[in-house]
Legacy VTK file of the C-alpha trace (Angstrom):
# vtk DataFile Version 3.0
C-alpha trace
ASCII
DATASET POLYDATA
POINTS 635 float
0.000 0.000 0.000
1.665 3.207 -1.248
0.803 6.394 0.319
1.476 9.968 -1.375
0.997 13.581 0.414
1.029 16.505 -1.303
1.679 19.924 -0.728
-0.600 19.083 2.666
-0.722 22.089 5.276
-2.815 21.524 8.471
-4.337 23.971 10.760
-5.239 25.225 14.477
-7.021 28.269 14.303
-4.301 30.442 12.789
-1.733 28.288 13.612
-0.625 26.598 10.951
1.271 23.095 12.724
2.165 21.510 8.913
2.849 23.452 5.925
3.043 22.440 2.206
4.330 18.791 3.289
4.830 16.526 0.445
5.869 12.704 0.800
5.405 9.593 -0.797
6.132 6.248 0.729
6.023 3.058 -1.308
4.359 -0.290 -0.318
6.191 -2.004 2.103
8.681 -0.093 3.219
9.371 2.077 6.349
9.393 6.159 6.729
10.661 7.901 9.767
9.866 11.596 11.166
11.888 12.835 13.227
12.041 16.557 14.626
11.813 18.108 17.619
8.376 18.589 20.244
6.147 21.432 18.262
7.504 20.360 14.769
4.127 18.994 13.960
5.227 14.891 13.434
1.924 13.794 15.528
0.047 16.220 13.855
1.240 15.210 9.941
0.838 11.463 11.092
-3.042 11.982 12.416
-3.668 13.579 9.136
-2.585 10.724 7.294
-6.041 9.175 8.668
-8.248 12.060 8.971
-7.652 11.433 13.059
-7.329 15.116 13.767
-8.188 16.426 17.158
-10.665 18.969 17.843
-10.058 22.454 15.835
-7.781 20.775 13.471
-8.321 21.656 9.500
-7.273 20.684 6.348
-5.942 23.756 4.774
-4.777 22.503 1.420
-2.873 19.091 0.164
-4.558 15.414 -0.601
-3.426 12.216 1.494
-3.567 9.389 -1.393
-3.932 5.652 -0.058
-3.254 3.412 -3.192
-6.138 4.818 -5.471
-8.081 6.052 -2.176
-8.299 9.711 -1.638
-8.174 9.691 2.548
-9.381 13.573 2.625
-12.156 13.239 0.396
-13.886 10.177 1.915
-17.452 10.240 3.266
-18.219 9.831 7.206
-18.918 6.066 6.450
-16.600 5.252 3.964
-13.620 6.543 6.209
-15.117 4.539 9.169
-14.762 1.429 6.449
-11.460 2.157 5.314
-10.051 2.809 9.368
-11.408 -0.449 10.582
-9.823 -2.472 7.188
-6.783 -0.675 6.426
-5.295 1.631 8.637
-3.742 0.735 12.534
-2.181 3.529 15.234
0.062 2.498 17.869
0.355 5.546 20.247
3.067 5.997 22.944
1.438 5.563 25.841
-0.407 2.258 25.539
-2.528 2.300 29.110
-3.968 5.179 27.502
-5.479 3.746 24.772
-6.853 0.129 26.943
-9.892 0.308 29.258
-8.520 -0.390 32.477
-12.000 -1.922 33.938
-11.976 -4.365 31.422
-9.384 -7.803 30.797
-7.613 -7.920 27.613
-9.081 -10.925 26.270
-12.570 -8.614 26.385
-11.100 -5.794 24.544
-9.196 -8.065 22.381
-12.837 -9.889 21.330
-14.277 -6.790 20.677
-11.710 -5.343 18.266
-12.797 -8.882 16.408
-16.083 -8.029 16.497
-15.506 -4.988 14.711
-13.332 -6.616 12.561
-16.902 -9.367 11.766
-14.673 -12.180 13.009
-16.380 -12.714 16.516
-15.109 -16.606 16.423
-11.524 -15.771 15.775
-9.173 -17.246 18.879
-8.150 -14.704 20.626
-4.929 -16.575 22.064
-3.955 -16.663 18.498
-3.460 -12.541 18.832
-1.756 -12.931 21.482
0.798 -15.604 20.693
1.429 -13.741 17.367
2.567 -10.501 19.918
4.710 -13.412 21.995
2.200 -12.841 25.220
1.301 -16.248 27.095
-2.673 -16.782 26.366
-3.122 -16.225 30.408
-3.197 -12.438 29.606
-6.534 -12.479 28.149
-7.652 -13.191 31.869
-5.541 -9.904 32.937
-6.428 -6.692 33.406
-4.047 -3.607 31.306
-2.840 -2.313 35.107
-1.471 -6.154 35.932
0.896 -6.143 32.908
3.826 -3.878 32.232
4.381 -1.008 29.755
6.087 -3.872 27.174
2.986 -6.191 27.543
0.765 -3.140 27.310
2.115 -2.586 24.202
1.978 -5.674 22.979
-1.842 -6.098 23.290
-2.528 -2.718 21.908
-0.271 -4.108 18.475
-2.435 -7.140 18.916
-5.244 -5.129 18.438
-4.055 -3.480 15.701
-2.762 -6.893 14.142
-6.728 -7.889 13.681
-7.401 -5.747 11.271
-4.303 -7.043 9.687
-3.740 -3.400 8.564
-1.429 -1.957 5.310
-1.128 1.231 6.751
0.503 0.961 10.124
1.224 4.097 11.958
3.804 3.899 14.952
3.580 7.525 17.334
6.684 6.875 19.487
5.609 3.527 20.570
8.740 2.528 22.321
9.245 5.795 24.215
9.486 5.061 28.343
10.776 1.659 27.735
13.911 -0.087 28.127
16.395 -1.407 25.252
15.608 -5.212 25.592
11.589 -4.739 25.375
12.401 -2.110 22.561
14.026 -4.304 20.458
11.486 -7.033 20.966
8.512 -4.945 20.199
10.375 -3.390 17.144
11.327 -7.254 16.177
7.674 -7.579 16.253
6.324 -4.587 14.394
9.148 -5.607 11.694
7.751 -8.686 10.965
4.210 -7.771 11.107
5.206 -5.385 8.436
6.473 -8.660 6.462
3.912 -10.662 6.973
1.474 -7.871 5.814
2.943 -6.236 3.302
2.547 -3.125 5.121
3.762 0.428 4.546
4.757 1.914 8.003
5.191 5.270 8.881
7.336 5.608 12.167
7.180 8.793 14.502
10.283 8.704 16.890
12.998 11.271 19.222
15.488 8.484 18.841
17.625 9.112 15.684
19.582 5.764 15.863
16.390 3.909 15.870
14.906 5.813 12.653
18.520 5.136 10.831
18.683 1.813 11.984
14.853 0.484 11.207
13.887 3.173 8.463
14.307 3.027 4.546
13.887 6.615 4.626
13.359 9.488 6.986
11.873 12.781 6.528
13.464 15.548 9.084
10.091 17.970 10.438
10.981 21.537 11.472
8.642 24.476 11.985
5.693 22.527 10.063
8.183 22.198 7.364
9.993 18.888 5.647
13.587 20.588 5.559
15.023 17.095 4.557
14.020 13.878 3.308
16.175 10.908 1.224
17.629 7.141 3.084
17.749 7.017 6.242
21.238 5.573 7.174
22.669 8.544 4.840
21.016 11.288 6.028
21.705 10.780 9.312
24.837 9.523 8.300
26.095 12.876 6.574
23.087 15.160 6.830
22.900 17.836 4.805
20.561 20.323 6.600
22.051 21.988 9.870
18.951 21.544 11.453
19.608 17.774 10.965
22.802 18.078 12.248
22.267 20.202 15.446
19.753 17.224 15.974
22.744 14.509 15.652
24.948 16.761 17.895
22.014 16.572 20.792
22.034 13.162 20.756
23.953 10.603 23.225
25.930 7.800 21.391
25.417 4.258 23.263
29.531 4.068 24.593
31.019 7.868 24.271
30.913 9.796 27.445
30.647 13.230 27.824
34.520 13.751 28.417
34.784 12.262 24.722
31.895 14.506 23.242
29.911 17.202 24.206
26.376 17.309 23.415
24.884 20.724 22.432
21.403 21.632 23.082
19.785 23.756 19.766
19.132 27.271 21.082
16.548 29.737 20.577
12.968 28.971 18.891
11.548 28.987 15.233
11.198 32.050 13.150
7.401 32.978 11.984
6.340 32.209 8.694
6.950 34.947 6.027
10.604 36.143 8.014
12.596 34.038 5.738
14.682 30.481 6.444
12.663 29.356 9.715
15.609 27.880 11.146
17.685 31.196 10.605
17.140 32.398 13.919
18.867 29.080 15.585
21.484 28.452 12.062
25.051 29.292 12.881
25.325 29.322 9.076
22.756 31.869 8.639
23.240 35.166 6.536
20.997 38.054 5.110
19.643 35.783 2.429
18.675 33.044 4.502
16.906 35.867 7.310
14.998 37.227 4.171
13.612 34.865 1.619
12.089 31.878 2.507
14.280 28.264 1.226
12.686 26.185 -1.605
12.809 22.535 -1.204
15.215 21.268 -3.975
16.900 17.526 -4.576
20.974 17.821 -3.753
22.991 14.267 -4.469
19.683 12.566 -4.361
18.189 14.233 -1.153
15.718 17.058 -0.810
16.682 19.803 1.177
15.260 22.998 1.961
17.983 25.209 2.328
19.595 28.107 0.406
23.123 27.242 0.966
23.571 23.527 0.975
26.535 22.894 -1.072
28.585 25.759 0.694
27.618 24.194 4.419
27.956 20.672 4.068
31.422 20.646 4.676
31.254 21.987 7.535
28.018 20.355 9.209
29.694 16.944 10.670
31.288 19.282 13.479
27.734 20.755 14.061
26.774 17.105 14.665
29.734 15.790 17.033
30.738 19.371 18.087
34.971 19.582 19.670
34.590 19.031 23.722
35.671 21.405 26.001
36.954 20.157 28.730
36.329 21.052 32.219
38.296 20.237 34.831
36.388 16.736 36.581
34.932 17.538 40.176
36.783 15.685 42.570
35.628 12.241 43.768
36.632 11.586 46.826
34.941 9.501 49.681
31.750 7.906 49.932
28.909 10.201 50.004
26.058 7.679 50.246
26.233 4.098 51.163
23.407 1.753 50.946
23.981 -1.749 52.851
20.974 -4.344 52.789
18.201 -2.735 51.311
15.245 -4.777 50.960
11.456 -4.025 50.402
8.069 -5.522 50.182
4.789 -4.823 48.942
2.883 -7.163 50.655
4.296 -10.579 49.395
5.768 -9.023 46.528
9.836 -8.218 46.838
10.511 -5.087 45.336
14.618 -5.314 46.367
16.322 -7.598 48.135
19.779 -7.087 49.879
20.733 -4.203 48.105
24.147 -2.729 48.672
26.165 0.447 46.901
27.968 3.665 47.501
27.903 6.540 45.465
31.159 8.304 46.289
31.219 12.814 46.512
31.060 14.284 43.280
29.980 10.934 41.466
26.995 10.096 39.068
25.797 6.465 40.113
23.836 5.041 37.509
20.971 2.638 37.763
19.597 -0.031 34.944
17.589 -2.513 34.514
14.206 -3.410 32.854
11.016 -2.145 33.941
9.863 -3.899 37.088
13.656 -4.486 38.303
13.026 -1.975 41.680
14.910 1.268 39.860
12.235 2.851 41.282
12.062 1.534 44.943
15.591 1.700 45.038
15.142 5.715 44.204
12.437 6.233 46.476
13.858 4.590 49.188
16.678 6.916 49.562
14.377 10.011 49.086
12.685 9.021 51.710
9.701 8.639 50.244
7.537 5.691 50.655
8.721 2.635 49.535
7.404 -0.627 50.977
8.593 -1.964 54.529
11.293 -4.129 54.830
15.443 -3.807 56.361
18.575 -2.185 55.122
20.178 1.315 56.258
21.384 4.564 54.681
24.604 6.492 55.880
25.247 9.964 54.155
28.710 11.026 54.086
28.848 8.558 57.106
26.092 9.542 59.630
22.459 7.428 59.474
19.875 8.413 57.435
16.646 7.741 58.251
14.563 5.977 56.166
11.207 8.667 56.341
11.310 11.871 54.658
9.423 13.095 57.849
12.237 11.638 60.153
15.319 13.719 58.248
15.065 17.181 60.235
18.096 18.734 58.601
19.384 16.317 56.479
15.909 16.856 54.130
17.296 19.532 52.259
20.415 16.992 51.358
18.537 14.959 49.489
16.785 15.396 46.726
14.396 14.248 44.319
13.828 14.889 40.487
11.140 13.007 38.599
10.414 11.354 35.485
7.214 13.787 34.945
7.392 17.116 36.812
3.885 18.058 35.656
3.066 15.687 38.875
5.524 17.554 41.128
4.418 21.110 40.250
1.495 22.926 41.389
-0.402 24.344 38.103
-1.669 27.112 40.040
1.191 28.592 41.130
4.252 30.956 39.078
7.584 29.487 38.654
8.779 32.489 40.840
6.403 31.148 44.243
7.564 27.395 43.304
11.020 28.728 43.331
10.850 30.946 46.370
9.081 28.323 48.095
11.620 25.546 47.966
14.232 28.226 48.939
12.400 28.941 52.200
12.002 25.240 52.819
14.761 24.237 51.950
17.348 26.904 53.968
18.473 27.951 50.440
20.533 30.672 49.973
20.338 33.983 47.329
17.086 35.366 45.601
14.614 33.561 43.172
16.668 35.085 40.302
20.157 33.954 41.661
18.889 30.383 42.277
17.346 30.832 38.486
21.047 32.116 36.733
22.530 29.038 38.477
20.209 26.073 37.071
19.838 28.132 33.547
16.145 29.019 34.164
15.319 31.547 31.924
14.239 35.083 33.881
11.421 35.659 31.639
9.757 32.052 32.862
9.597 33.412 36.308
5.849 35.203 36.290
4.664 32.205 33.855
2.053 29.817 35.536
4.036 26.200 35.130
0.999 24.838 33.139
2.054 27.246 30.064
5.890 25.513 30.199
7.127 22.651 27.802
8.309 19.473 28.976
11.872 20.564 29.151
10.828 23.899 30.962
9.354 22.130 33.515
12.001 19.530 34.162
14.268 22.191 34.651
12.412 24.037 37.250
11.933 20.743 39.279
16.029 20.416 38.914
16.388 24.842 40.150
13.750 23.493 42.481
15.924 20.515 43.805
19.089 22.722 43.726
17.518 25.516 45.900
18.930 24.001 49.098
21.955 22.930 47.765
22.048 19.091 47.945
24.631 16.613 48.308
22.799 13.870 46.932
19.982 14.453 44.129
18.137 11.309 42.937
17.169 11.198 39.542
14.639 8.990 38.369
14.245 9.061 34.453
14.848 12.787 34.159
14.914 12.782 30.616
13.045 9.652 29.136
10.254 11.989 28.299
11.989 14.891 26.416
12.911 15.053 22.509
16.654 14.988 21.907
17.605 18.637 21.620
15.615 19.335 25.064
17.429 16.495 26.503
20.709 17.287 25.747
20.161 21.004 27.617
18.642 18.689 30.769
21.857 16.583 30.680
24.057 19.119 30.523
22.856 21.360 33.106
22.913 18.709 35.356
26.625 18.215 34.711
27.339 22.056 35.358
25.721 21.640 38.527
27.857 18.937 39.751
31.067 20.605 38.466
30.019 23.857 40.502
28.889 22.119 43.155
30.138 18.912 43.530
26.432 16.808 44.163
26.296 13.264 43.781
23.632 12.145 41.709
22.020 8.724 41.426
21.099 8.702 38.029
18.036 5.856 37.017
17.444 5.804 32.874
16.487 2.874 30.721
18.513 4.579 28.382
22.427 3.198 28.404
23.554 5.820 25.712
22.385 8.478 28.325
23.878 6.416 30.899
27.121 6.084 29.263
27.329 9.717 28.396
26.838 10.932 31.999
27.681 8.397 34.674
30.894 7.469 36.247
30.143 3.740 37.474
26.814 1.888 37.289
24.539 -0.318 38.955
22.456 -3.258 36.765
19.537 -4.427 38.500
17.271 -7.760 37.855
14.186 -8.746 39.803
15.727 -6.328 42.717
18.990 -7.808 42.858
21.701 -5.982 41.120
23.927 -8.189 39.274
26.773 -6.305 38.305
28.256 -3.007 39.110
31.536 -1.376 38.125
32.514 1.802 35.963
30.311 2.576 33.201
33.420 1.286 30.718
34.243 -1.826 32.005
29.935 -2.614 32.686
29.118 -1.450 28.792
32.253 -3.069 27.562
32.584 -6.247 29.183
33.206 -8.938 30.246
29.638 -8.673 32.045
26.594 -10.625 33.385
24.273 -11.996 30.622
21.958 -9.404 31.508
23.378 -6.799 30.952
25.216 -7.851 27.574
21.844 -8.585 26.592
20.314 -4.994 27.753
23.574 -3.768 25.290
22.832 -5.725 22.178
19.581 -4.245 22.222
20.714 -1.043 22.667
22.821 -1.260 19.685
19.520 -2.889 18.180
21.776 -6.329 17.479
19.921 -10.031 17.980
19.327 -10.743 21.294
19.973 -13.722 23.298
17.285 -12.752 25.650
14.322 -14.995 25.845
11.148 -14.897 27.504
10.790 -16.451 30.669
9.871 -16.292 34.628
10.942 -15.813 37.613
13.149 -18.731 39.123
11.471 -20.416 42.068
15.481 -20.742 43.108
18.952 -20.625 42.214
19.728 -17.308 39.625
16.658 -15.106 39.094
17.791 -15.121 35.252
18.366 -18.741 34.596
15.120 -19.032 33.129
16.385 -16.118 30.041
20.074 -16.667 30.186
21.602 -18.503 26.727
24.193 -19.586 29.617
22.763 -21.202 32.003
24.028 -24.447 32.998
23.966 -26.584 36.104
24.960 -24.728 38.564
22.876 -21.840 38.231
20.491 -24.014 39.895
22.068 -22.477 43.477
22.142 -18.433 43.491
25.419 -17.298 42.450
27.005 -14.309 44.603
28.575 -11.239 43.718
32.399 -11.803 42.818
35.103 -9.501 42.008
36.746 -9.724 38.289
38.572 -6.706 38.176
39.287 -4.461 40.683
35.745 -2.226 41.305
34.001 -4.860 38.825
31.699 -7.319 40.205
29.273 -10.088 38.674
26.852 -11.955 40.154
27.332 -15.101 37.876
28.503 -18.858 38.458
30.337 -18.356 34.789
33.895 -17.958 35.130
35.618 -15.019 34.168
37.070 -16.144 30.586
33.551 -17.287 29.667
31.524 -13.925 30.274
30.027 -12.487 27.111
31.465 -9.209 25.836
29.356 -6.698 24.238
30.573 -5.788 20.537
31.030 -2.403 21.709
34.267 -0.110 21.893
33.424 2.314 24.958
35.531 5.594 24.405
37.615 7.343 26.749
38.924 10.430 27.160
42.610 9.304 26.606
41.126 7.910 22.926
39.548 10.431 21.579
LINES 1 636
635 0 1 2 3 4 5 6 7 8 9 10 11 12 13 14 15 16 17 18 19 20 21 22 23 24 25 26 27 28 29 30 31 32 33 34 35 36 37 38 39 40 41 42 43 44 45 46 47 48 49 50 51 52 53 54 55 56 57 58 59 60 61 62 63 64 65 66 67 68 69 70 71 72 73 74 75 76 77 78 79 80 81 82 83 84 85 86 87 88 89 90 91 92 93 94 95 96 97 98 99 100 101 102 103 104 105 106 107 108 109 110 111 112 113 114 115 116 117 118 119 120 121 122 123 124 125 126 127 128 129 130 131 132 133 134 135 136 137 138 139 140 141 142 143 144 145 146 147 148 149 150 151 152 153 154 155 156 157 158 159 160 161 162 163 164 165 166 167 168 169 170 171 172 173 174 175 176 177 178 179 180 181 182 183 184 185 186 187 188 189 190 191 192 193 194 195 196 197 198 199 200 201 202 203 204 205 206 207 208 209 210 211 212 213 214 215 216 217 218 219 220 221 222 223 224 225 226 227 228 229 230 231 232 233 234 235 236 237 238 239 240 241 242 243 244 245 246 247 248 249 250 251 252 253 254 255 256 257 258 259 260 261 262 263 264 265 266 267 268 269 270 271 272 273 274 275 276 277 278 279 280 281 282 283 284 285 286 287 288 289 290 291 292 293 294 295 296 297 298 299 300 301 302 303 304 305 306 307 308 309 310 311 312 313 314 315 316 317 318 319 320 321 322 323 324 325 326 327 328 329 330 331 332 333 334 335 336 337 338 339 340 341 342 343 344 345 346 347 348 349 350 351 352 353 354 355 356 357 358 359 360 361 362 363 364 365 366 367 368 369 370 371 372 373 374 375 376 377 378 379 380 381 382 383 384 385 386 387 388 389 390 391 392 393 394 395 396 397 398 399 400 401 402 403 404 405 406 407 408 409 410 411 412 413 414 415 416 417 418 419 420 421 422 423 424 425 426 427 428 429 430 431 432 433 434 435 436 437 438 439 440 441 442 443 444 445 446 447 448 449 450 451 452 453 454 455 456 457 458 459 460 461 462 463 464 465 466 467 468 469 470 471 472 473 474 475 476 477 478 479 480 481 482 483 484 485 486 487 488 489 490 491 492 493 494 495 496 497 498 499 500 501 502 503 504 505 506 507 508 509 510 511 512 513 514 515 516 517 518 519 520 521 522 523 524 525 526 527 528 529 530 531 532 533 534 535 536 537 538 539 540 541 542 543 544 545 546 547 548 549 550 551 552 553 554 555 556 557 558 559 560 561 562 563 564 565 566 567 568 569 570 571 572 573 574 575 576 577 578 579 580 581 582 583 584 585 586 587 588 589 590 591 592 593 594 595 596 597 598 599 600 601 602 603 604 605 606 607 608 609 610 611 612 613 614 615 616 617 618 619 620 621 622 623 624 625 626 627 628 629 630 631 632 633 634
């Protein structure tokens, strides 16, 4: 099933969110958009099916499905071709389920629909590799991986030729990634599908795409393959996206990532990237770029051929060094920790230090107690169950409420901060608050020039912030009493790449100002690698190997975690399905290793100095990752 747009511009109000966008994707293959939050990606990928929300409008441009005209199809005749033709898979997948009704329900009546009522449903779900128990479940019982499973199952009964994927691995980690991509890829075989892929994660669009089509301002300012294009891009708007993004095994002291300053121009004032171009000259401030095709790839840009030569160090900009804080002693050690929700073991025996002026990171797949571990050392609640905290080697308690003094040395920053922020206050009274309780020191507008909050974001209510704006009040907000410890739990899995890269790196020039520890929790290990010093890997709340970030990436490692890296790096995995071991290793069950002896739980051993495994495999016969970490003395 081919699908053509042309010239399409869409509408809110008069906004215009997607301007004169032309593409055409042949049957079977695979087109990316990529493009920073605002570009318009969700908005050009509704239109595709007339899914538009409320105020949305067609300005000009056809949608062509094969021979069907999408935009000019009656009420019932778009119904028809929806239900027999076209699939979404959105993001967030509990959104999208009815979470009073079990799966095998919801699953029957997307067959009904579909006028095959008889049709197994097991059948849907072994094609999505869910055990046919699941039907019986209810969406809150599974995880965000099964979630989206059964919401591709659904899709998968319509057996669809259009499939439309709107970040639908976004929030979870690399090994159920790669399995749900492994799926969607083979759906697409089996079908014969054309899919259209929405996605912040550049590697992913050059590494599953045919093609990609780069969305800025409402605008396509490039489009050709996928692996060349974000190979050697040819736009500097596609480059400054390349230099935002982390690369899975370079840390920061290798390369810098820079964030893309500054916003979009208005239509009519020329190039709309001009404003944000380092390239940018009278021409490109005055007269709007035509798209044209350059060495096969279309480009809007006035000065392509003169630029390209220069973009690559736009993409992996020089580093400039900084002198690394001094770590020195343990700032937080964690001995024991172990909690329980009601029968249910969150973490069990527990045990790490995060020295002073150290990011500690945490992995591990959704599920594995990140969370509890993060909470736990907050203060915040967390289950019931032993262990003890010491910072910088006096007790801790274990309550918030029980910290006195110590509160203000600990602090949290969230995955979400629209849940930590009150929407009726100004970013100046959240500020000023947490300086009162926090014994902060300085005004709201010193606190704000330290943690890069912009002074013109102080009167605005938080509710009219992005994503990124927010985030970085909850870290000014965190910083306000100066911590020694801040906890991070998935600062940045929400935020596009060029947003990210600002987060990331303002947290870095508050550690090298301050010296703060942070633990750092991401199911991201290219974020990981880029930031942390020396990281955790949990599994089933029992970490299983820690070290520096080098030797944990590199290897020799656990299983695990060499199979959390191959599907980083989007390689075949050797991780299987399985459950929980009633004994003996909790991974036996998915480990391509497992032999007799895991049949008795292994405990951690040293294999280099700092290094250590929980595995009964001897050191010669741990898996490496095929992955050269960087360091600063090789670059």
């Amino acid at each position: 099933m081919s699908v053509v747009v042309s010239g399409l511009s869409v509408a809110f109000g008069s906004s215009v969110v997607v301007d004169d966008v032309s593409l055409s994707i042949p049957t079977g293959r695979t087109l990316g958009i990529v493009g920073e939050s605002g570009s318009g990606k969700t908005t050009l990928v509704r239109a595709l099916g007339r899914h538009l929300p409320d105020g949305g409008v067609v300005r000009a441009g056809s949608v062509a499905v094969d021979d069907v005209d999408v935009l000019g199809l009656s009420p019932g005749a778009l119904r028809t071709w929806r239900a027999t033709d076209l699939a979404f898979v959105h993001q967030e997948a509990g959104a999208t389920l009815d979470p009073t009704m079990r799966v095998g329900t919801q699953l029957r009546e997307v067959l009904a629909l579909q006028g095959r009522p008889q049709d197994p449903v097991a059948s849907l779900l072994e094609a999505v590799r869910l055990p046919a128990d699941a039907a019986r479940k209810y969406p809150f019982q599974l995880s965000g991986g099964q979630q989206q499973r059964v919401v591709i199952a659904a899709a998968l009964a319509a057996r669809p030729r259009l499939l439309v994927l709107d970040e639908p691995t976004t929030g979870l980690d690399a090994s159920v990634e790669a399995e749900i991509l492994g799926l969607l890829d083979d759906l697409r075989t089996s079908l014969d599908a054309t899919v259209v892929l929405v996605s912040h994660d550049l590697g992913l669009v050059g590494r599953r795409c045919d093609e990609v089509a780069v969305l800025y301002a409402g605008q396509v300012v490039e489009r050709g393959a996928a692996a060349d294009v974000l190979s050697a891009p040819s736009h500097p708007y596609t480059a400054a996206l390349l230099g935002s993004a982390p690369t899975l095994g370079v840390p920061r002291t290798v390369r810098r990532l820079t964030a893309i300053e500054g916003r979009a121009s208005s239509p009519g004032e020329g190039c709309r990237f001009a404003a944000r171009c380092p390239f940018a000259d009278a021409v490109c401030r005055s007269a709007e770029p035509l798209e044209r095709v350059v060495d096969g790839v279309s480009v809007r840009c006035h000065h392509v051929e003169r630029i390209r030569p220069e973009l690559p160090a736009l993409a992996s900009p020089p580093v400039r060094l900084s002198p690394p804080p001094e770590i020195d002693g343990v700032r937080l050690e964690v001995s024991g920790l172990t909690r329980k929700y009601g029968r249910q073991v969150a973490v069990e025996d527990v045990s790490l230090a995060i020295r002073r002026g150290e990011v500690f990171g945490l992995v591990g797949e959704s599920g594995s107690g990140k969370t509890t571990v993060a909470r736990a050392i907050a203060g915040l609640p967390s289950g019931v169950g032993p262990g003890s905290l010491r910072l910088d080697g006096s007790p801790l308690a274990p309550s918030l409420a029980r910290r006195g003094g110590a509160r203000r040395r600990v602090q949290m920053v969230f995955q979400q901060p629209d849940a930590t922020l009150n929407p009726a206050q100004r970013v100046r009274t959240v500020l000023a608050r947490a300086l009162r309780t926090l014994g902060g020191r300085g005004s709201v507008e010193e606190l704000a020039a330290r943690t890069q909050v912009d002074p013109g974001l102080l009167q605005a209510r938080t509710t009219a912030l992005s994503g990124g704006q927010k985030q970085r009040i909850a870290i000014a907000r965190a910083f306000a009493g100066e911590p020694d410890l801040v906890v991070c739990d998935e600062p940045v899995s929400a935020l596009d790449v060029s947003v990210q890269a600002g987060v990331l790196e303002l947290l870095a020039a508050q550690r090298e100002r301050s010296g703060t520890s942070y633990l750092f929790i991401s199911h991201d290990l290219a974020v990981v690698s880029y930031l942390a010093d020396r990281v955790a890997v949990l599994y089933r709340g029992r970490i299983v190997e820690s070290g520096t970030t080098a030797e944990v990436l590199a290897g020799p490692h656990h299983p695990y975690t060499h199979a959390l890296v191959t599907a980083a790096r989007d390689r075949p995995t050797t991780l299987s399905a399985g459950t929980a071991s009633a004994g003996g290793c909790r991974f036996v069950a998915r480990c391509a290793f497992a032999h007799d002896r895991c049949a008795d739980e292994p405990a951690l051993r040293e294999i280099t100095p700092g290094h250590v495994v929980r595995c009964h495999l001897a050191s010669g016969a741990l898996p490496s990752a095929p992955l050269s970490v960087r360091t600063e003395e090789q670059s």
